[in-house]
Kinemage of the C-alpha trace (Angstrom):
@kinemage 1
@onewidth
@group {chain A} dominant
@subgroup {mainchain}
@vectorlist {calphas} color= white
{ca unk a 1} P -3.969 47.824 114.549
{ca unk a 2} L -4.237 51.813 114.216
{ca unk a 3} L -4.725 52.704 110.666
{ca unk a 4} L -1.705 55.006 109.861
{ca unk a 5} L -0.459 57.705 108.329
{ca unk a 6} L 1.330 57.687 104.740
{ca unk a 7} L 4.893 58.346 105.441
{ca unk a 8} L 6.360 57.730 101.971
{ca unk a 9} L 6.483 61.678 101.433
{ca unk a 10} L 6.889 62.561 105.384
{ca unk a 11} L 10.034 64.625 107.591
{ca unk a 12} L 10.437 63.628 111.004
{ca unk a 13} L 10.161 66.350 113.543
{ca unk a 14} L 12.509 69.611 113.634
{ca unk a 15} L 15.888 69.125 115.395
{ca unk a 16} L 14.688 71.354 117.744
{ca unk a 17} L 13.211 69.682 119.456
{ca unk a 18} L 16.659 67.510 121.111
{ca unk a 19} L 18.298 71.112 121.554
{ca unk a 20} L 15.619 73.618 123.068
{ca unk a 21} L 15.355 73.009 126.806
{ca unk a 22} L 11.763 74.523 126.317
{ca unk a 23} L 10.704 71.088 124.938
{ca unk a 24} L 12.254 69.178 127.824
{ca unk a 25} L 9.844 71.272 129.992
{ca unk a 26} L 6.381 70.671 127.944
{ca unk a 27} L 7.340 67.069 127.839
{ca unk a 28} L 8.019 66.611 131.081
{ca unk a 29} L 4.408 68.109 132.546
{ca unk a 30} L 2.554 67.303 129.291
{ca unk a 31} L 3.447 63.604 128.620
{ca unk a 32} L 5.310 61.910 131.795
{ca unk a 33} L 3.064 63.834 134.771
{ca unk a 34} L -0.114 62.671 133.097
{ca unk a 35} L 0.967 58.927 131.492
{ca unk a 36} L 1.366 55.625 133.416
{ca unk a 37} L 4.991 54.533 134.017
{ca unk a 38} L 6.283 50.529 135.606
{ca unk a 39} L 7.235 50.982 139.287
{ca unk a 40} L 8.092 47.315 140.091
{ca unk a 41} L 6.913 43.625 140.382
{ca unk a 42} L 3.914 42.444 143.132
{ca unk a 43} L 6.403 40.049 144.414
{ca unk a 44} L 7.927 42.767 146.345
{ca unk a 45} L 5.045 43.434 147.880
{ca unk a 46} L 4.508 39.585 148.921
{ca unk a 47} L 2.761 39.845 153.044
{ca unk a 48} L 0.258 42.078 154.470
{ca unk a 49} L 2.455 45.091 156.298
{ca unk a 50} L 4.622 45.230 153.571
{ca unk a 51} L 5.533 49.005 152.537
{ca unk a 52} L 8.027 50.001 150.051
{ca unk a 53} L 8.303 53.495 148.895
{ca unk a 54} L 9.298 54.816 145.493
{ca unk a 55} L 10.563 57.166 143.843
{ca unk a 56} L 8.762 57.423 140.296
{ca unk a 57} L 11.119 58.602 137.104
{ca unk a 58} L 13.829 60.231 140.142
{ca unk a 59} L 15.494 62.811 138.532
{ca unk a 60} L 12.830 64.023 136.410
{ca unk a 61} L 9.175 63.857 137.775
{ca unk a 62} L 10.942 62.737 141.367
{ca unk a 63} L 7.484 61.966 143.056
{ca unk a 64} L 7.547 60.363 145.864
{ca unk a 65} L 4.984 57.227 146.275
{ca unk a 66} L 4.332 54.219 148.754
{ca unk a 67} L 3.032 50.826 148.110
{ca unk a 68} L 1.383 49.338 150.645
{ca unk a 69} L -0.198 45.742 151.134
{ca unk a 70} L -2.715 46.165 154.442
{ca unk a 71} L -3.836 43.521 156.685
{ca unk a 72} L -6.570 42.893 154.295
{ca unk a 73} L -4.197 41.486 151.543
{ca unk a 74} L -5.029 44.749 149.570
{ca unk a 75} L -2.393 46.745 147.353
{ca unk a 76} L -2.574 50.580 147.891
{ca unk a 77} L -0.356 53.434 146.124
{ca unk a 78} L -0.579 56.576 148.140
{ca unk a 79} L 1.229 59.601 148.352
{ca unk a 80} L 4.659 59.274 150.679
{ca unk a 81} L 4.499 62.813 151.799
{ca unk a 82} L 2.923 63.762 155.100
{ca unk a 83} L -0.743 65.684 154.639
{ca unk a 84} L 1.021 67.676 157.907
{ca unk a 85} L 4.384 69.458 157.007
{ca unk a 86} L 5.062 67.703 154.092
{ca unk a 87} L 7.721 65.307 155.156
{ca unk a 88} L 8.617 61.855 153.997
{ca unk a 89} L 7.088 59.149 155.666
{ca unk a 90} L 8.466 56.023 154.562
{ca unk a 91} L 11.662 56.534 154.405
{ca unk a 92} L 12.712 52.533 153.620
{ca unk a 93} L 11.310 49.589 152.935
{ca unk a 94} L 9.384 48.015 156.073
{ca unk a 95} L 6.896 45.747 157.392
{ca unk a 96} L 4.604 47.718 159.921
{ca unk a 97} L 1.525 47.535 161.361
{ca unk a 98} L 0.739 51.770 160.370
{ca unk a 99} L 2.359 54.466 159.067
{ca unk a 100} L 4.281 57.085 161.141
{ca unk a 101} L 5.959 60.512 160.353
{ca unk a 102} L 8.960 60.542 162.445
{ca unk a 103} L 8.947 64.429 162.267
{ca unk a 104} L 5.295 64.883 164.364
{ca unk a 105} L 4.119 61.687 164.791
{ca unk a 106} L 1.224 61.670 162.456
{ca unk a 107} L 0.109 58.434 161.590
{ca unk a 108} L -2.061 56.470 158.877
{ca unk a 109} L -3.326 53.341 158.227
{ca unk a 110} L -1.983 50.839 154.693
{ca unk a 111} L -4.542 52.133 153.131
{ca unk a 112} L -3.869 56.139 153.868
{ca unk a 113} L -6.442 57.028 155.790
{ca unk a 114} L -5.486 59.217 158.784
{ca unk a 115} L -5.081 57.605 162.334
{ca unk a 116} L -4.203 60.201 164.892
{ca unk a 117} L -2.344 63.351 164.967
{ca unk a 118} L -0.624 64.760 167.981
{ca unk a 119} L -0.704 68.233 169.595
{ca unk a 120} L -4.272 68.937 167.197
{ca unk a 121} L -6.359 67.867 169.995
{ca unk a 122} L -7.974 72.202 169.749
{ca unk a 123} L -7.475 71.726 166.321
{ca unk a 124} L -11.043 72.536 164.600
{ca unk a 125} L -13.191 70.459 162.109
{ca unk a 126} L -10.109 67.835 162.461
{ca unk a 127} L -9.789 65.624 160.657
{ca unk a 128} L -10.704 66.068 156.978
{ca unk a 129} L -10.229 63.958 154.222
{ca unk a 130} L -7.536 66.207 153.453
{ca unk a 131} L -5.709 64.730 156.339
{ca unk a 132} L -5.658 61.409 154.493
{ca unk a 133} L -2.535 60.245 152.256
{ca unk a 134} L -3.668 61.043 148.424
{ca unk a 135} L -4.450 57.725 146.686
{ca unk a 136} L -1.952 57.479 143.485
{ca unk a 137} L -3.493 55.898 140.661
{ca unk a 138} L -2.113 52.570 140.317
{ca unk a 139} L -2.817 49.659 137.708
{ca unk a 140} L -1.375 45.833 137.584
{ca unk a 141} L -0.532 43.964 134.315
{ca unk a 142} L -0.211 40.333 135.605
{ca unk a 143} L 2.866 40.555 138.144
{ca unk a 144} L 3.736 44.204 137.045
{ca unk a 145} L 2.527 47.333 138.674
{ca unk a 146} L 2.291 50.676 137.159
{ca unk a 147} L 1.383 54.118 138.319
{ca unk a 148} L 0.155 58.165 136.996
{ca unk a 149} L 1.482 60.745 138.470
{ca unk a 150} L -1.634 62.949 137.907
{ca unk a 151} L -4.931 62.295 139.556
{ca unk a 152} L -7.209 63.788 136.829
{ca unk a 153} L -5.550 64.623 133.477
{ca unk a 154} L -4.659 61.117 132.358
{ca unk a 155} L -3.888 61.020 128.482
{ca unk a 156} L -5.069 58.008 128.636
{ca unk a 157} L -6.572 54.850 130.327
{ca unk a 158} L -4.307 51.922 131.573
{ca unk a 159} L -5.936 49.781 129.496
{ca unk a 160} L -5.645 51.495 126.614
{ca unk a 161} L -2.108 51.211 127.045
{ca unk a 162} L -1.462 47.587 127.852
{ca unk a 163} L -4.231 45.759 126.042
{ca unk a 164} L -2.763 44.664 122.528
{ca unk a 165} L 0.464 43.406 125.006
{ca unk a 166} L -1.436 41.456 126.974
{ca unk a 167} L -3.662 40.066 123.863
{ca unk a 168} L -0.515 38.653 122.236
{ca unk a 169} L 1.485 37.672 125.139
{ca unk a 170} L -0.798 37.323 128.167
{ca unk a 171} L -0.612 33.715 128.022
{ca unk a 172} L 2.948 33.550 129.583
{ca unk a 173} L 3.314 32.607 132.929
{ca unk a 174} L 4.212 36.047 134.202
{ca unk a 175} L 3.853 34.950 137.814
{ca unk a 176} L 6.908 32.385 137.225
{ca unk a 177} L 9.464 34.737 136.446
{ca unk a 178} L 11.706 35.803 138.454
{ca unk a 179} L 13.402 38.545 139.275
{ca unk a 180} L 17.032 38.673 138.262
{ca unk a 181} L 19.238 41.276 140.079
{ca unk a 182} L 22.509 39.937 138.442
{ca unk a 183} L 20.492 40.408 134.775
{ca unk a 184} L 19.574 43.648 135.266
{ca unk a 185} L 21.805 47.344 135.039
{ca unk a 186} L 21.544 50.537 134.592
{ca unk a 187} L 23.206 52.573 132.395
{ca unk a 188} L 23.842 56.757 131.412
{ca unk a 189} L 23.271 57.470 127.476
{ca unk a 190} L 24.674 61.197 126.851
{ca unk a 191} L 21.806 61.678 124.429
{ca unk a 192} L 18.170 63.117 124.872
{ca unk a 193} L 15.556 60.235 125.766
{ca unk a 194} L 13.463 60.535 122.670
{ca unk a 195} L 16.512 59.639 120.446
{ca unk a 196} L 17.029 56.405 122.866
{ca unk a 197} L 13.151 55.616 122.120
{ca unk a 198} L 13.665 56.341 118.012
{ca unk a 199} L 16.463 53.872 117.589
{ca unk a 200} L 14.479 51.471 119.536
{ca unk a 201} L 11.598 51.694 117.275
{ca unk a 202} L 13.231 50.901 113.983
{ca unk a 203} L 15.018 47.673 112.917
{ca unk a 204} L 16.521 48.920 110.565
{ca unk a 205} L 19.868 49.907 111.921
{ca unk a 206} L 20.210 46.113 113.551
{ca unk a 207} L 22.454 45.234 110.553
{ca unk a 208} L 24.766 48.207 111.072
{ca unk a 209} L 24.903 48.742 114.911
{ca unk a 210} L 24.297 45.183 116.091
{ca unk a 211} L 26.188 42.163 113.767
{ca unk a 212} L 25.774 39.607 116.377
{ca unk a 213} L 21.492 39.846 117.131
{ca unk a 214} L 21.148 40.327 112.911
{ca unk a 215} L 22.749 36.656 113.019
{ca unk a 216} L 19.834 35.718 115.767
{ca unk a 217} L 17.418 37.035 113.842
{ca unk a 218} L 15.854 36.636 110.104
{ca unk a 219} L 15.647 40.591 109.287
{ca unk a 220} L 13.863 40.423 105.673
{ca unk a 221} L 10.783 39.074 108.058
{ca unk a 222} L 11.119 42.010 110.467
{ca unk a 223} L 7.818 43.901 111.175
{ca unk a 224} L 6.679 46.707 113.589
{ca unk a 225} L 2.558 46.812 113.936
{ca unk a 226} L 1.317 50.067 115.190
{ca unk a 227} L -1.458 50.620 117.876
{ca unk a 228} L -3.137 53.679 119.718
{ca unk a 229} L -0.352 54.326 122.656
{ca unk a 230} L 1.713 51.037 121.926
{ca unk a 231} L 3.484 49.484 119.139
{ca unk a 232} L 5.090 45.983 118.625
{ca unk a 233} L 7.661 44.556 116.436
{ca unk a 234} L 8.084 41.052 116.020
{ca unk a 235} L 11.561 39.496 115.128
{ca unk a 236} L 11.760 36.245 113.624
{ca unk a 237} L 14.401 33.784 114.578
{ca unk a 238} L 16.958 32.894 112.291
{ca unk a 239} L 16.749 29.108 114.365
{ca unk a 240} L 13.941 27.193 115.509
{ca unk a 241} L 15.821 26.714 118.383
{ca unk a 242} L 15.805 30.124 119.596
{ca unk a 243} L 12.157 31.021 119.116
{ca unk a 244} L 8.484 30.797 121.607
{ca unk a 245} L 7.089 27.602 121.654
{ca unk a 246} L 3.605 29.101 121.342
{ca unk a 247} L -0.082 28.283 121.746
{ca unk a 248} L -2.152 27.528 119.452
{ca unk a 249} L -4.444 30.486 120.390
{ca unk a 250} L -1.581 32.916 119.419
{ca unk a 251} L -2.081 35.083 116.367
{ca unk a 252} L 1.815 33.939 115.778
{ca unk a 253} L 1.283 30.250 115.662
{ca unk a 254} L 3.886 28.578 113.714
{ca unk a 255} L 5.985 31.365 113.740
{ca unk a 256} L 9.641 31.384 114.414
{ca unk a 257} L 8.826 34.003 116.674
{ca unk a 258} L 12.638 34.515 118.539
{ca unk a 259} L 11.554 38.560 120.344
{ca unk a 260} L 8.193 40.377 121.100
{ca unk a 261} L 9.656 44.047 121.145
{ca unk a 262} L 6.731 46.117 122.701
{ca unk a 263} L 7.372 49.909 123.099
{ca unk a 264} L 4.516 51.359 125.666
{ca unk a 265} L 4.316 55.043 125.478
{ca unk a 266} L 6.112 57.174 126.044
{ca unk a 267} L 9.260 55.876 127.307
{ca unk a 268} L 8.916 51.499 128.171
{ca unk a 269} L 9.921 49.011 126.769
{ca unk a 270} L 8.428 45.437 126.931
{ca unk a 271} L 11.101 42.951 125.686
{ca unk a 272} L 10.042 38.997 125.558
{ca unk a 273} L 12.200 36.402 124.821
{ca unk a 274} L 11.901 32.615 124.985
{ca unk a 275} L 14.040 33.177 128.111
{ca unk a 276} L 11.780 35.665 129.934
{ca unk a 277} L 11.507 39.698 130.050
{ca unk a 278} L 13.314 42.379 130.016
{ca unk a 279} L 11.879 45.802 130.740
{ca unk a 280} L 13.555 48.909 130.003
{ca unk a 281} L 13.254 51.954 131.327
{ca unk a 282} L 14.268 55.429 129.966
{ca unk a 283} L 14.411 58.067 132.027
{ca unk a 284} L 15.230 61.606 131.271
{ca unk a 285} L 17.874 63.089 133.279
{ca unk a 286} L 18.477 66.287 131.291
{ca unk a 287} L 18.055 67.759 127.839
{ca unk a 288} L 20.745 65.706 126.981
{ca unk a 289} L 21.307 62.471 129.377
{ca unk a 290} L 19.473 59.571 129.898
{ca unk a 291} L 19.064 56.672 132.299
{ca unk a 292} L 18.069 53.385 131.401
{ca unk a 293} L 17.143 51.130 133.471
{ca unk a 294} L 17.114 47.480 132.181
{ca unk a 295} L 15.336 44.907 134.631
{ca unk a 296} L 15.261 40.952 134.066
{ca unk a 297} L 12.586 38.566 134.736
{ca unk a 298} L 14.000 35.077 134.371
{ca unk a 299} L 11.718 32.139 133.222
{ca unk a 300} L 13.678 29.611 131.357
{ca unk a 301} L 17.267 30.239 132.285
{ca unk a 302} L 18.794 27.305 130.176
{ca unk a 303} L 18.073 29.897 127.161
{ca unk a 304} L 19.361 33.564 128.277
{ca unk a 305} L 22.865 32.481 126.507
{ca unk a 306} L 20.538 31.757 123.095
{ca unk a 307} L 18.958 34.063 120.192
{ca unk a 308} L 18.139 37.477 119.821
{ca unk a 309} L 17.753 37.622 123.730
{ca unk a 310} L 21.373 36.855 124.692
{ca unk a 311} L 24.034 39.168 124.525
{ca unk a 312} L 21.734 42.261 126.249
{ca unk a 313} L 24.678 43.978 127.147
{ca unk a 314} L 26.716 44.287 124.344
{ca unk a 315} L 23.477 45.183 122.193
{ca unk a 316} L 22.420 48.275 124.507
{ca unk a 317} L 26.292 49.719 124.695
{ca unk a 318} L 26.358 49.555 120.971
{ca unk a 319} L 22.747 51.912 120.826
{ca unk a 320} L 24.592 53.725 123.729
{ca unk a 321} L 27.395 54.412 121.256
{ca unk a 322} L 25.219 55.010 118.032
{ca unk a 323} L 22.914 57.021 119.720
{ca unk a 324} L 25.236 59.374 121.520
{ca unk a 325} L 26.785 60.345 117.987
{ca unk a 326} L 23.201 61.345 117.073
{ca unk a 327} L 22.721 63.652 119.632
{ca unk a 328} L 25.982 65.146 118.608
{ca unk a 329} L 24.563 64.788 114.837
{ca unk a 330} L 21.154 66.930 115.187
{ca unk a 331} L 22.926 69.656 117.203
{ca unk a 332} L 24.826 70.951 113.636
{ca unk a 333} L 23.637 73.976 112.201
{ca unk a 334} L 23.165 71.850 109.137
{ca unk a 335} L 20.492 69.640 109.779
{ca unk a 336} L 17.269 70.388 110.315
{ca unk a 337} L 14.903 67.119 110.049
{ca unk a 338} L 15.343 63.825 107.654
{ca unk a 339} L 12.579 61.282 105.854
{ca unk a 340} L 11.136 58.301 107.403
{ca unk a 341} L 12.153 55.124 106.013
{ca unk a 342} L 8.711 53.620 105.091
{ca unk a 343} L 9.054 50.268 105.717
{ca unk a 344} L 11.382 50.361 108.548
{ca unk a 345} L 10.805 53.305 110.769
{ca unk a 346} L 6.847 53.532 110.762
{ca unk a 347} L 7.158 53.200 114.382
{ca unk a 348} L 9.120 56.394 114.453
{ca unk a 349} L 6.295 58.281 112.778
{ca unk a 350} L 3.878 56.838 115.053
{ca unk a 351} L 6.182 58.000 118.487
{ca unk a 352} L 6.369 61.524 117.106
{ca unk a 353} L 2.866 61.623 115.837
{ca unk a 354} L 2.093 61.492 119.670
{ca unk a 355} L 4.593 63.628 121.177
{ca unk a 356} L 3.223 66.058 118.597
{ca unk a 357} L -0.521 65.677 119.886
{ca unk a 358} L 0.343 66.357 123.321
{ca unk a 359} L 3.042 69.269 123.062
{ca unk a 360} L 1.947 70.952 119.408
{ca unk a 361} L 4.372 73.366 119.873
{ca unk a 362} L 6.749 70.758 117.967
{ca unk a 363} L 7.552 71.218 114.551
C-alpha cells in the first residue's frame, strides 16, 4: 500500500476548483487525454473481421477510436479518422474483410496499415507511414479493454494502474461473466465529476445517504487501502450469506468479504460483488453535469437480489440526490474548503493529492 499522508490536521482542496471553468479545462488535457479509461468487454470483439468503433469519454475528450480483430485473431485500437481528409471511417459496427472511407475510397487493413488510395496514382513518395491509421494505445485486464488517448505523455503505465486489482481479485472467472444490458443504465448527476468520485471514496456517508446497503454491510469494519493511482475499500458483510466465497490464496481469507470497491484513477470504478461486476463510469459533461455510466457483468445471478450488491439503483439515485446538493453547497460565498475525516475519507485525500500533482494550479 502507498505510505500516506497525515490528514488529521489537513483541508481538502479550495471550492474553486467545482466553480472555475478554468479547472474543467486543465483537467480535461492534463488528466483524461493522458490516463487510460475502460472502452468495453473482448466479447464484443468475439471473430476475426469484427470492427466496432468508439467513441472514448463522448462529450468530453470525444475521440474517435476503432477496435479491430484481423484475420490473424489479433486485437488492434487505431485511430477511426481517415489519414486522407479526416473523415470517419467506421461509422457502425461491422464485420469486413478491410477498412473503407466512404468519402474517397481509401482503404486499410484490421491492423491500420494503408491498402490503396484512389486518384494518388501522381501522388509523390506515396505512401508514408503517415498514410497508416495511428495505433491507439490499448491494454486488456482479463475480459476488459482499456485505452489512452495520448500516444506519448502517459501519466502513467497500465499496469501501474490495474495491478493491486488484479492481485486481490484476479482469481475470478472474469471470462464467465456476462454482459447484462437489462443491469446496466446510465444516468445525468447535475454536479461536477470530481464530487461524484469524492462521495464514492468515503464510507462514511453510507449510514446517512444509503439505510438499506448500511443493513448489508458491517460498517465499524469498513476500510479504504490506498495505492499509487488506485485505491480499494473493502466492505464486510453484515451475513455470511452475502459475502465471496474466497480462495485460500486471497489476502481476505475468512473474511466476510460482501463488496471489493476499487476506484481506478481518475474517474472508474471497479465494483465486485459475490454476484459479479459492476463498472462505473463518470464522465464529465460540463463544469457542472455528469454522466455515469453503470455496466453489469453477471456471474452468479441467483445473488444480484442479495447484500451490499442488490439494490444498485436505488443506491446511485440517492448519491445522485446527495451529491447534487453539494454542488449547490460549495458554490456559496461562504465556504471555502472543509477537513478530512481521518479515518473515513483518506481516500479523498489521496484523489485530490493527484489531481493536485497533475494540475498544481489547484489550491
Amino acid at each position: 500500500m502507498l505510505e500516506q499522508k497525515d490528514i488529521r490536521a489537513a483541508y481538502t482542496i479550495s471550492s474553486d476548483f467545482y466553480r472555475n471553468e478554468k479547472f474543467f479545462a486543465l483537467v480535461k488535457e492534463n488528466i483524461f487525454a493522458r490516463s487510460w479509461q475502460f472502452i468495453t468487454d473482448s466479447g464484443r470483439l468475439k471473430a476475426p473481421g469484427h470492427a466496432l468503433p468508439v467513441t472514448m469519454l463522448d462529450g468530453f475528450l470525444t475521440e474517435p477510436i476503432l477496435l479491430t480483430r484481423d484475420t490473424n485473431d489479433e486485437l488492434h485500437c487505431l485511430s477511426n479518422v481517415c489519414t486522407h481528409r479526416g473523415n470517419l471511417i467506421a461509422e457502425g459496427e461491422c464485420h469486413v474483410n478491410s477498412l473503407r472511407c466512404r468519402y474517397h475510397g481509401r482503404r486499410f487493413s484490421l491492423d491500420g496499415s494503408f491498402a490503396s488510395a484512389p486518384g494518388f496514382e501522381d501522388a509523390t513518395n506515396f505512401p508514408s507511414k503517415t498514410d497508416d491509421l495511428p495505433s491507439v494505445p490499448f491494454a486488456q485486464w482479463k475480459t476488459m479493454l482499456f485505452a489512452n488517448a495520448s500516444t506519448s505523455d502517459q501519466i502513467f503505465a497500465f499496469p501501474e494502474l490495474i495491478e493491486e486489482m488484479d492481485r486481490r481479485v484476479g482469481w475470478l472467472p472474469l471470462d464467465s461473466f456476462i454482459f447484462d444490458q437489462t443491469g446496466s443504465r446510465e444516468y445525468l448527476v447535475k454536479a461536477n465529476w470530481a464530487l461524484y468520485c469524492e462521495n464514492y471514496l468515503e464510507g462514511m456517508h453510507i449510514p446517512y445517504v444509503h439505510p438499506d446497503l448500511a443493513t448489508a454491510l458491517d460498517i465499524k469494519d469498513y476500510r479504504s487501502e490506498i495505492f499509487k493511482y488506485s485505491n480499494l475499500q473493502v466492505g464486510i458483510a453484515s451475513s455470511a450469506q452475502e459475502c465471496f466465497e474466497l480462495p485460500e490464496s486471497s489476502p481476505d481469507y475468512g473474511s466476510r468479504i460482501g463488496g471489493y470497491y476499487f476506484w481506478l484513477f481518475p474517474n472508474m470504478m471497479f465494483n465486485f460483488y459475490p454476484w459479479g461486476l459492476s463498472i462505473n463510469v463518470v464522465q464529465p459533461l460540463g463544469q457542472e453535469l455528469t454522466k455515469v455510466q453503470f455496466l453489469s457483468y453477471v456471474w452468479d445471478a441467483s445473488k444480484l437480489a442479495l447484500g451490499a450488491g442488490a439494490g444498485l439503483d436505488r443506491v446511485e439515485r440517492e448519491d445522485e440526490e446527495i451529491v447534487e446538493k453539494v454542488q449547490k453547497g460549495v458554490k456559496s460565498r461562504f465556504y471555502k474548503r472543509g477537513r478530512y475525516a481521518p479515518r473515513w475519507e483518506k481516500g479523498v485525500s489521496h484523489f485530490h493529492e493527484l489531481l493536485k500533482l497533475y494540475v498544481p494550479e489547484i489550491e
